[in-house]
N, C-alpha and C positions, 0 to 999 in steps of 0.2 A: 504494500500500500504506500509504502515510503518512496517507491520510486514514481508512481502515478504521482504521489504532491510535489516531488519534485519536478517532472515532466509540467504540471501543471507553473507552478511557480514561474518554470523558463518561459513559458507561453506569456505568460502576463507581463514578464520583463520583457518580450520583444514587445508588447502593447506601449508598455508607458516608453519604452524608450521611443519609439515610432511618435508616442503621440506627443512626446517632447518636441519634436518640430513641427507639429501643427498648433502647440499653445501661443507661439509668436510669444516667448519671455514669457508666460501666465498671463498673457492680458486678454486671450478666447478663452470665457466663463465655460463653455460645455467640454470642448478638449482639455483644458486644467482641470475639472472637474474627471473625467474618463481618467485623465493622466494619473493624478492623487491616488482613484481606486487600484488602480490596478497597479501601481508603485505598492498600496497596502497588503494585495490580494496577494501579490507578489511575495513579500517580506512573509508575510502570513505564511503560505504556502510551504516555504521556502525552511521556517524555524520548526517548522509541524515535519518534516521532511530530515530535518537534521535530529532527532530525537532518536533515529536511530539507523543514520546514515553518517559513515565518517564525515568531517568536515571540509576535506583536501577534494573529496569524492562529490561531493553531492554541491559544493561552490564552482568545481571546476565545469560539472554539467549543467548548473547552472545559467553559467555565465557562459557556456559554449552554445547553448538553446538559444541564448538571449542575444549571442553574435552570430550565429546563423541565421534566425531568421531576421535581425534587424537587417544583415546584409541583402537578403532575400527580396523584403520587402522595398528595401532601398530602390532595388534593381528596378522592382512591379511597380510599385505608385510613386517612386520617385525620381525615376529615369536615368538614375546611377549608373556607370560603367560595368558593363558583365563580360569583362574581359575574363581571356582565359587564366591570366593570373590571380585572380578575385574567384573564379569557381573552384583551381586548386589550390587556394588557401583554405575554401570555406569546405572542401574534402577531409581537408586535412585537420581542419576541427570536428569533424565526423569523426574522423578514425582517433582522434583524442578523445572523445566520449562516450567511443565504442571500447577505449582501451580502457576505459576509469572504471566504466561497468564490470566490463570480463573482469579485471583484479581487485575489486569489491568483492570481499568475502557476505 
């Protein structure tokens, strides 16, 4: 169950980081608003998920959730470069959070 809140968690982190560039600095009441939740749902998630997941483990797929799909999304609504160097970086944080899992007892 610990790895579903953490799976969940990285989802929320690609959210608010995403919707960090649609606040325009916090000054769009609804995107600031989205953003805050799901920065919360996020942490939430995240401390619920480390109770009984190493901490090296469960921040590194964290924050590799939350750089894959911010780069993902970057690419889809925000016209970001998807060059070949950008698709095998964002590979290669796959195969880091595929490595963290397998060596998670």
């Amino acid at each position: 169950m610990a790895w579903i809140f953490l799976i969940l968690a990285g989802l929320f982190e690609v959210g608010w980081a995403v919707g960090l560039k649609y606040t325009e600095g916090f000054t769009r009441l609804w995107p600031s608003v989205w953003t805050i939740a799901a920065m919360a749902l996020s942490f939430g998630l995240l401390s619920v998920a480390l109770k009984s997941l190493p901490l090296g483990t469960a921040y590194g797929v964290w924050v590799g959730i939350g750089a894959i799909g911010t780069v993902l999304l970057g690419m889809v609504l925000l016209g970001e470069t998807a060059s070949l160097a950008r698709i095998v970086s964002v590979l290669l944080i796959v195969a880091g959070i595929i490595g963290l899992k397998l060596a998670t007892p």
